[in-house]
N, C-alpha and C positions, 0 to 999 in steps of 0.2 A: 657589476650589480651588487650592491650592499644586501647582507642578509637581514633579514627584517626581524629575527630572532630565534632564537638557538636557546632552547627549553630542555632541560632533563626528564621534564614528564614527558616530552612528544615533541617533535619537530616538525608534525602533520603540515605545516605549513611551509616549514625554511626559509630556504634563504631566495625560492624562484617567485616572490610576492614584488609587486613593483610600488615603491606610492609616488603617488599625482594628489596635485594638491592647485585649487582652481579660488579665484575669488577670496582669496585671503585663509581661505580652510584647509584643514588636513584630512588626507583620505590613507588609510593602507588598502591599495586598490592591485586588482588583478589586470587591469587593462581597463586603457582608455575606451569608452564607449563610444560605437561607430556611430555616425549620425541617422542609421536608419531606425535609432531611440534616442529619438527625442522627444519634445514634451509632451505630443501628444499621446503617445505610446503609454510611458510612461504615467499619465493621469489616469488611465485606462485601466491600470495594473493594481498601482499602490493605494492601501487602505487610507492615509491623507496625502496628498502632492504633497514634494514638497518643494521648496520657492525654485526659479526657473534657474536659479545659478547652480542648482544640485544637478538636474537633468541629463548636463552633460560629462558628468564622473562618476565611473563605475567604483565598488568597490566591497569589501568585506564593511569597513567602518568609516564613516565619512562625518567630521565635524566642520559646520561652516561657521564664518564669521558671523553669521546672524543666531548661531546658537542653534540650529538644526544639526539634527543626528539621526542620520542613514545607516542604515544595516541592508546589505542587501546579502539573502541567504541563498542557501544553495539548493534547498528545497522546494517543493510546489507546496500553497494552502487548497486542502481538497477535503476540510472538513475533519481534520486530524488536530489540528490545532498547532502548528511547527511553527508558523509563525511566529506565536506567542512563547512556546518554548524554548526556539531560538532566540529570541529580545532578550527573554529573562536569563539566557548565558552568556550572552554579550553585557549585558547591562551590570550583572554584577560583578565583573572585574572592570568596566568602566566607571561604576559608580554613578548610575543615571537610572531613574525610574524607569521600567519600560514602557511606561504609556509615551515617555518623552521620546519615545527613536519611532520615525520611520520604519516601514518595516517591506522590501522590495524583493522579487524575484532576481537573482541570477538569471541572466541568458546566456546561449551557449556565443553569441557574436560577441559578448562582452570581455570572453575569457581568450585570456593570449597563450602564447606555445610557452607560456613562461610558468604559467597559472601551476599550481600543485595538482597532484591526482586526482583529488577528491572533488576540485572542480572540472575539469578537465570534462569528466564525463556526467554532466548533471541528469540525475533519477533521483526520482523519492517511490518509494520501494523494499517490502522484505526490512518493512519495521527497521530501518538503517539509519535516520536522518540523527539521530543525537546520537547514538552509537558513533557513530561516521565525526560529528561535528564537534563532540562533547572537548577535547581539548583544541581542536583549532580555533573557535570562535570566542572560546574564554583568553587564549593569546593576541589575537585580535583586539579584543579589549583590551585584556594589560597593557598592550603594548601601545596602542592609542593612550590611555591614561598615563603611562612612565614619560612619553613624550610632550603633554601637557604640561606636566611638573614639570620636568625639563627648562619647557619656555616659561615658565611661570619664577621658575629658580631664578632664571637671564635678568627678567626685566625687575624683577626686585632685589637683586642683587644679594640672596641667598644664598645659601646650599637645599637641598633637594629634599634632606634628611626632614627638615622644618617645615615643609610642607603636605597639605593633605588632600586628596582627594574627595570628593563628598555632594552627593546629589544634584551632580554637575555643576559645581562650584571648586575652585581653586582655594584654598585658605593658607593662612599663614598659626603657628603656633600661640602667637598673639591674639590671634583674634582679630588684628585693627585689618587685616588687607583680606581681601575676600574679592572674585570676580568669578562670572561666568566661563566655562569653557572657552565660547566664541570667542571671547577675547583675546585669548591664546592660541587661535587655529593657524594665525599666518606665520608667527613665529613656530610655533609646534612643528611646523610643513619644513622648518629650514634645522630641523634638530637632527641629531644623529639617531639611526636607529636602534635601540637598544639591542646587542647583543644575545643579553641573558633575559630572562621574562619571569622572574617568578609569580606562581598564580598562588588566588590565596588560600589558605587552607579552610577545610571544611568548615571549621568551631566560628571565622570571622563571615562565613554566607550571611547575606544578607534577605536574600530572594531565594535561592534556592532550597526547596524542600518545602515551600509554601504555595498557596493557593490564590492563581491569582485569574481574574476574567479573561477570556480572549480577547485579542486586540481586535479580531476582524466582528466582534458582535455589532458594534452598531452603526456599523456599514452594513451589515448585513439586515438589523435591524429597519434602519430608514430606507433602504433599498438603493441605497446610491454603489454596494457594492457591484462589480464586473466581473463579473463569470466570462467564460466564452461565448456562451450562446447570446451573451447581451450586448458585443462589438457592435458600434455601429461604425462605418469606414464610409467620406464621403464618396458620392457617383456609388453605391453596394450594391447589388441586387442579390436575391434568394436562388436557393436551389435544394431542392429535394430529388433525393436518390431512391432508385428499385435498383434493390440486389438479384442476383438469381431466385428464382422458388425453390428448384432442388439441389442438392450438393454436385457441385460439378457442370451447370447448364450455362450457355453462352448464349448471346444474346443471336437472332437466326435475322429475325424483318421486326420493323416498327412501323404499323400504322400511326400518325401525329393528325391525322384531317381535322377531329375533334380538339382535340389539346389547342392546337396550334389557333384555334377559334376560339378559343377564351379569352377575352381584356385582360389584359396584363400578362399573359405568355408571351416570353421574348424569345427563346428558342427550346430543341429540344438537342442531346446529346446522346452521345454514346460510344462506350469503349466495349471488350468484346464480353465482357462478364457484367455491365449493369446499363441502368438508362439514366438520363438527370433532364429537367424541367427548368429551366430558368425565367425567373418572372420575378416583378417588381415586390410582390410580398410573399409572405410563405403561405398562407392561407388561398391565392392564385396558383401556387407550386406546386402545391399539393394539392390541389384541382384538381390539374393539368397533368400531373403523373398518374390520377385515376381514372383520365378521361386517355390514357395514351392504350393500344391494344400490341402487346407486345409477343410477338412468338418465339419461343423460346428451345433452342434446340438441347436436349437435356443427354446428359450421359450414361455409362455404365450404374452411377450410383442413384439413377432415378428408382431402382426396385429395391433400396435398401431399408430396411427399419431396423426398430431397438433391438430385436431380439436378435436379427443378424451380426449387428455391431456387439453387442454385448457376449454371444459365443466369441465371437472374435477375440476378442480379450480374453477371454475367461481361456480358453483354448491354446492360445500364443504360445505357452512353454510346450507343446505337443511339437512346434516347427520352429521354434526361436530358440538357442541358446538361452542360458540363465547366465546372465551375468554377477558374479559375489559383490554385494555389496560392504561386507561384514562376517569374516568368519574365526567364531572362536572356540572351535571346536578342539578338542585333543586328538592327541596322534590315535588313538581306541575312541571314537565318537560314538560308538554303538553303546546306550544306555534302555538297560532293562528296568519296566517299570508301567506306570496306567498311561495308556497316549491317549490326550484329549486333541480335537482337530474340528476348526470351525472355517467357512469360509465367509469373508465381504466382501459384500457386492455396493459401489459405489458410483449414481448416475451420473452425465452430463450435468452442469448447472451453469446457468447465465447469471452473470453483474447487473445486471438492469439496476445502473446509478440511476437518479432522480432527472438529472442531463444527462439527456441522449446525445449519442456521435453527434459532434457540428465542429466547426471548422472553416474561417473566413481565409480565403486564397487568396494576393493577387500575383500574377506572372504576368510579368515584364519583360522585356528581351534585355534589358540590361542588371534586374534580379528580382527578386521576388519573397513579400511579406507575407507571415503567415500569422493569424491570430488566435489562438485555441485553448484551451486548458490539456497541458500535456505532463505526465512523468517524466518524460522521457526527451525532456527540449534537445538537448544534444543529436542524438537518435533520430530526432523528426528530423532536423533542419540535414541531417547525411539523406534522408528517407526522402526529401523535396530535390535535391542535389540529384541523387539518381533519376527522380522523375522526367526534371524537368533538362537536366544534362550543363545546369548552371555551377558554377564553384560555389563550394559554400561558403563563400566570402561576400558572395551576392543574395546570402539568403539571410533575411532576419526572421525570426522565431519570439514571439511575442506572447510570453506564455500567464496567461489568467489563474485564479482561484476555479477550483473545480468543481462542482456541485454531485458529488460523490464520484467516485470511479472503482475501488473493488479491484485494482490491477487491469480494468479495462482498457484505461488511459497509455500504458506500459507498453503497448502495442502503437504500431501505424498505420496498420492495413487501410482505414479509414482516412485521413490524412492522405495517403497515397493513392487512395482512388480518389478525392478530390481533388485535388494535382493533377491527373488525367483529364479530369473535368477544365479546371481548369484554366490552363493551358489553351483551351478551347474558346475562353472569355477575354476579353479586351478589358475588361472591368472586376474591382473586384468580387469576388462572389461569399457570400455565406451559406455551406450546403450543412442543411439540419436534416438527420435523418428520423425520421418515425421512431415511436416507440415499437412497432410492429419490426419496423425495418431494424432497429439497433437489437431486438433480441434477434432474428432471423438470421443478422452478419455474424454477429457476436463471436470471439473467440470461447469457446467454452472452456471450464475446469473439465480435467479428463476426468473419463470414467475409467473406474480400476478395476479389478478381481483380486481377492488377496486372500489368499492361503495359509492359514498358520496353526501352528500345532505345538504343543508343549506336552514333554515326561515327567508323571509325577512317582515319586516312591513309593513306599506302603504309608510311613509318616502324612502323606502330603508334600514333600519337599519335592519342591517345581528344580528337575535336574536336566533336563534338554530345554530347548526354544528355536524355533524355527517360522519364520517368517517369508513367505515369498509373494510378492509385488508384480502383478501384471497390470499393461496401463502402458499411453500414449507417451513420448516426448514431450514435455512443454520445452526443454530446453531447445531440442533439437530445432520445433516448429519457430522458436524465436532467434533464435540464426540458424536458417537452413542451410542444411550440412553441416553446422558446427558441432554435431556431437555422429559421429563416427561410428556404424555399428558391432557391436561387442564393446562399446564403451557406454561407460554407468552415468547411468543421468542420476545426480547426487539429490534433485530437487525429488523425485518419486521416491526416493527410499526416503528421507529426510522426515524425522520424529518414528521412524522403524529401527536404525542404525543405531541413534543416539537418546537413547530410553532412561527414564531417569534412574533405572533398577540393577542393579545388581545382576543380571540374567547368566546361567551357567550354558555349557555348551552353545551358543549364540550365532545363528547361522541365517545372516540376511539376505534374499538375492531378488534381482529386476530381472522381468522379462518386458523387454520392448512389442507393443503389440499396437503397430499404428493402425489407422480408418480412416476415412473419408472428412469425419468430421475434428472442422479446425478447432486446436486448441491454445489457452493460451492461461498468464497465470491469474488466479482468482485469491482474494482476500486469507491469507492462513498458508498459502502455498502446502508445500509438501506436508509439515506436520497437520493441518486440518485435515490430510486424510490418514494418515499412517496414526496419529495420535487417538484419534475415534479407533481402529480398526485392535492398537494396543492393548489400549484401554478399558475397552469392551472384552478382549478374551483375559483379561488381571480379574475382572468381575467376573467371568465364568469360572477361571481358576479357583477364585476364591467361595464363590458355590458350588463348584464339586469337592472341594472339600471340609467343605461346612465352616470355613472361615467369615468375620467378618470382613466386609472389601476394605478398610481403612486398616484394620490391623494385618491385612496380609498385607498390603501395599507396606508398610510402615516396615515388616520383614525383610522387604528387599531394598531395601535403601539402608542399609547400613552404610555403604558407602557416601550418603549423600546428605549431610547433614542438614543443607537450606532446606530439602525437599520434607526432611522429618517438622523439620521446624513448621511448613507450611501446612502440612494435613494434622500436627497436632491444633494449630490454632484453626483453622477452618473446621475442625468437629468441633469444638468449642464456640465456635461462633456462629455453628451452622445448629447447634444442640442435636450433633450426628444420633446419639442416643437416645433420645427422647421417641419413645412409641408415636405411632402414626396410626387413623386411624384408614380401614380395609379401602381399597381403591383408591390410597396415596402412596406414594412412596420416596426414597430420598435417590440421588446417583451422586456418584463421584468420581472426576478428571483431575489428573494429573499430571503434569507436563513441564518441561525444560527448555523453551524453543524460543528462540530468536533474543538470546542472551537474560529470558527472563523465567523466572520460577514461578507456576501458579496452579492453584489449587480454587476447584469449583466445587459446590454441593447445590445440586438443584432439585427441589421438589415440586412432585407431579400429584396433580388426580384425574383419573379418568371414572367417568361417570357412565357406567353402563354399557363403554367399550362405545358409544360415540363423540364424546370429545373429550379432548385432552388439553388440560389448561394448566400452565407455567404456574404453581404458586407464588412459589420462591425459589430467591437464589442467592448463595454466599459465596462471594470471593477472595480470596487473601493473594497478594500479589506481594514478591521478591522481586524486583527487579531493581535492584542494584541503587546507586542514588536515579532517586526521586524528584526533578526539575520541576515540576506542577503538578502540584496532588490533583487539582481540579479536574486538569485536563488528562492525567490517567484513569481515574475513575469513569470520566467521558468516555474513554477508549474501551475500558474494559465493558459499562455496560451497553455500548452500540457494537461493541464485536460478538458479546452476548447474543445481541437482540437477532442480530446479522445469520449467524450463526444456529439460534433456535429458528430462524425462518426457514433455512435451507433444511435444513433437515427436518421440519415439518412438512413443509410443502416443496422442496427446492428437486426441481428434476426434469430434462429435457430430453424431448422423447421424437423418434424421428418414423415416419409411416411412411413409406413408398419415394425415399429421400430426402421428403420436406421435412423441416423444423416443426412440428405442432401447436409448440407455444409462441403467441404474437402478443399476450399482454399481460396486466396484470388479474384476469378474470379467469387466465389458465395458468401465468404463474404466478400466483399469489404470494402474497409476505404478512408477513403478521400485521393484526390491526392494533389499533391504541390500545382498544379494549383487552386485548389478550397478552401485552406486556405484564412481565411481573414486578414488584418491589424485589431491588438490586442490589444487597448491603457490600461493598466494596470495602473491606480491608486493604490496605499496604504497609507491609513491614520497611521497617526503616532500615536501611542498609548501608554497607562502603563500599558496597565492590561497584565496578565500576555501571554504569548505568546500560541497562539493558533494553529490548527495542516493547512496543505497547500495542501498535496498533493493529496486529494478527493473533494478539496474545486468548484474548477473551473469546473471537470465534473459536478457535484451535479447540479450546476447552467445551465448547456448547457442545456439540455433536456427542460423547462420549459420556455426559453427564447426564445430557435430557434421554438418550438412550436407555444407559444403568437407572435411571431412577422409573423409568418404563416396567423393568424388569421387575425393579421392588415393587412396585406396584401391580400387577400385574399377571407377573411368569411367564411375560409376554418378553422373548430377548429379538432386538431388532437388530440385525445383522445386512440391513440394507435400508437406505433411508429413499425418499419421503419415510417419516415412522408413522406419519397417517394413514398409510395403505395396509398393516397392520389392525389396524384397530377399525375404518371404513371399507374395508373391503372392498380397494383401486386397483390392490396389485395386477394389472393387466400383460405384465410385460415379464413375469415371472418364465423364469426358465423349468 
């Protein structure tokens, strides 16, 4: 096996890349593509086909003799915009417009035992995708473009030195010889592979650091794009699913006399936790699952609600071990001084993307296609394997653009009960669950209890810090048993541990405090909640002792100088000083999380203590180089937006074991109207690039809180922050 190239910046790739080269073209591909993708698949997927000689080679980078250029990424599009960011990383060390390259999902049937790590296991997730990608898919390119020259050198009888790459054209120093890529692909495919790869440096970018449209807008536009929920598979029929009503309940008898009497009901099912309908269209399916009379044998957790769950938590370090997440105490920890001590309280909250759970199945006895929009393609197609007891050599995973997911998609529970289904169908099926039904399954973000407590001097100097963390698994819930008890889940302490501050005596610890109710991970993961909980007691800090919150924050980052950098320009851009008048106020978040540095200032007013309306909001973002201005700004202000919903109204609440909220009339999100103007700063940076798309929620929650407080002298230490000000709180302990 020849290495495909051997970089001093990164070898992320090496030397286990294989290429295949079809139709006179050149690919640096990871593995031949099995024929259960093929064209039609395929036209299903990608934003333009492209011609039928591509279909069947897989690859990182693929040049045909007709001048087509494939990228197929390792990412899912789910409204983040990676597509587009990955083209423009491959494109500029190829030297090709990105609008010219195809732009294809990865599947995990695609990747061979040969494939690098970073394919191996395909997720897009925990803001990773250019972090993860940022030097393999620029090698990728180089390396595709050195081997063009290559053949380009051959057939003109050159040296290499003399020629130039350039918007997918081959040149000579001359001028007079000039060709297309295609041209060069079948000799390209017979060239040696470059050893060494140099990538180019910063000053010669051409794309990178600019602002450029997404590639999937006007698929999206015209409506010709393919989501999941838009598969259509010939012979399909529909299926709509009821999950359990209370946590815990199995299915007991099914009346169907009715159901089964509706035109177009073809059967009814059932495994021991839900029921499914199958009928010719979904609007029949869902009939016929409301016309079904199901009795439902419920369990211990049918008498539970919030408040019992919520002691639960709160309560956990009384019978659980603390386990340390972080301890930087001295050998003399005991410090005399003012102890200030607050606790947060943090709800249950649902993902409710825009597409609800769906999922087209077929099972075959000799394997079995799956069609969906997933994170997590690798993960399903083991998740269909267990199901169905096939190898996963016989399962294809045919994974879509997702029409938001929120870390919902990250999961298979859903997926896996459709599989049970079925299994049960001779035909393919597509089960689309309710919007009722997709919040009612829902993995929820945990709910936490968090304890924390800091020592001041006589001065004001913040000399102790103490943090403790009570709260569910999400690691443990997403490989069961894989996290061991008295072993730390790094995702619950995560933006507690790692603070951007300077903190003295620093003592972090988890109590594991599981419940009834599933959970799983949600937009911002660990630091959307530990960063609010931070962030919020630096404002209290900084009001007991008569500081202002930017220049005490500004105190304790000596150690950190991007983070000075950012809260100096965000009061500057934010005009932090500038008087406000009575029933406004300004808040400010700060935070270091998911390799990126960002600073929020949001202002509020509240009108009379019944509503509370977003003014504005200023953000200044570090994150490292900057691959599309466009598309970080997209990110920060829908993490925003994401972000001040949840924590207005975001909260899931459980009465006599049922889930209470089934839409959007009880979990509401903000409307058009209540969005604010978003001015998005990005500092221009070298370090290496950092992740986007949890960055901006991370920050809402502790910003639209603090700026509560200025406003107000209202501090919210539990969110929804509108039970505060409407008088909802019903669940208060």
């Amino acid at each position: 096996m020849s290495s495909l190239f051997v970089s001093k910046a990164d070898n992320a790739l090496g030397s286990l890349l294989r290429r295949h080269f079809l139709g006179g073209g050149i690919a640096l591909a990871f593995a031949a593509l099995p024929s259960a993708r093929g064209k039609g698949a395929l036209a299903q997927t990608n934003l333009n086909p492209p011609p039928s000689s591509d279909v069947t080679l897989g690859g990182v980078v693929r040049i045909g003799s007709d001048n087509q250029i494939s990228l197929i990424v390792p990412n899912v599009e789910m409204g983040q915009g990676i597509y587009t960011t990955e083209a423009i990383i491959i494109a500029e060390e190829l030297e090709v417009d990105p609008n010219d390259i195809t732009v294809l999902p990865a599947l995990p049937q695609d990747v061979s035992e040969f494939a690098p790590e970073f394919l191996k296991s395909l997720s897009t997730g925990g803001s990773r995708s250019v972090r993860k990608g940022w030097v393999p898919l620029r090698q990728a390119g180089a390396t595709a473009r050195l081997m063009l020259l290559a053949a380009a050198a051959t057939r003109w009888n050159t040296e290499q030195r003399f020629l130039v790459a350039e918007n997918g054209y081959i040149k000579d120093h001359t001028g007079q010889r000039c060709a297309k890529y295609g041209e060069f692909a079948a000799e390209a495919a017979r060239q040696n592979i470059p050893q060494v790869v140099p990538l180019k440096a910063a000053d010669d970018w051409k794309l990178i650091g600019k602002s450029f449209p997404r590639l999937d807008i006007p698929a999206k536009t015209n409506g010709t794009a393919v989501f999941g929920i838009d598969v259509r598979i010939p012979d399909m029929v529909i299926g709509t699913i009821m999950g359990p009503p209370s946590l815990g309940a199995k299915v007991r008898f099914i009346d169907d006399t009715l159901c089964k009497n509706i035109p177009g009901v073809l059967d009814v099912l059932k495994t021991d936790t839900a029921v499914a309908v199958i009928a010719k269209n979904y609007w029949t399916a869902k009939k016929g699952l409301g016309a079904l009379k199901v009795t439902w044998l419920e369990g211990k957790e049918a008498s539970l609600s919030s408040i019992d769950i919520r002691k639960t938590i709160r309560d956990a370090s009384l019978s659980v071990p603390e386990v340390i997440a972080r301890d930087e105490r001295t050998e003399d920890a005991s410090v005399e001084g003012r102890k200030l001590e607050a606790a947060y309280e943090l709800p249950f909250l649902s993902h409710t993307p825009m597409e609800p759970a769906n999922v087209t199945v077929h099972v075959r006895a000799e394997g079995c296609d799956v069609w969906m929009g997933t994170q997590v393609p690798t993960r399903a197609r083991t998740a269909v394997a267990q199901v169905t007891g096939l190898p996963q050599e016989k399962i294809a995973i045919h994974n879509h653009m997702i029409g938001g997911s929120f870390g919902r998609r990250l999961a298979t529970d859903f997926l896996e009960q459709a599989t049970h289904f079925a299994c049960q169908v001779s035909r393919p099926v597509k089960f689309i669950w309710s919007r009722e039904e997709d919040i009612r399954q829902d993995l929820f973000r945990p709910a936490y209890y968090d304890r924390i407590s800091a020592t001041l001097g006589q001065d004001g100097q913040l000399l102790s810090w103490r943090h403790h963390v009570s709260g569910p698994s999400v690691v443990d819930r997403f490989t069961p048993g894989g996290l061991p008890l008295g072993k730390l889940d790094s995702d619950a302490v995560a933006g507690a541990v790692d603070t951007p501050y300077d903190l003295p005596q620093m003592f972090v610890t988890w109590t594991r405090a599981e419940t009834p109710v599933p959970v799983g991970w949600w937009r911002g993961v660990g630091p959307a909640h530990n960063v609010y909980v931070v962030e919020s007691f630096i404002d209290e800090l900084a009001t007991a002792t008569d500081n202002d919150p930017l220049e005490y924050r500004l105190h304790l980052l000596r150690k950190n100088p991007r983070s000075v950098a950012l809260l100096k320009r965000v009061a500057q851009k934010s005009q932090w000083s500038k008087p406000l008048p009575s029933g406004t106020g300004r808040g400010l978040a700060l935070h270091n999380a998911f390799g990126t540095h960002c600073a929020v200032v949001t202002e509020v007013m509240v009108t009379d203590k019944k509503y509370i309306a977003i003014t504005k909001v200023t953000a200044v973002i570090d994150c490292g180089i900057a691959v599309n201005l466009d598309t970080i700004k997209a990110q920060i202000e829908g993490g925003l937006l994401f972000g001040f919903s949840a924590a207005l109204y975001g909260e899931i609440t459980i009465k006599n074991g049922r889930i209470e909220q089934s839409n959007f009339h009880n979990y509401p999100l903000m409307r058009i109207n209540e969005a604010p103007p978003i001015d998005v700063h990005i500092i221009k940076s070298t370090e290496s690039p950092g992740g986007i798309g949890e960055v901006g929620t991370t920050a809402a929650f502790p910003s639209l809180g603090n700026a509560l407080f200025n406003a107000t002298g209202t501090r919210c230490r539990r969110y929804p922050f509108s039970q505060y000000f409407f008088n909802e709180d019903k669940n208060a302990i």
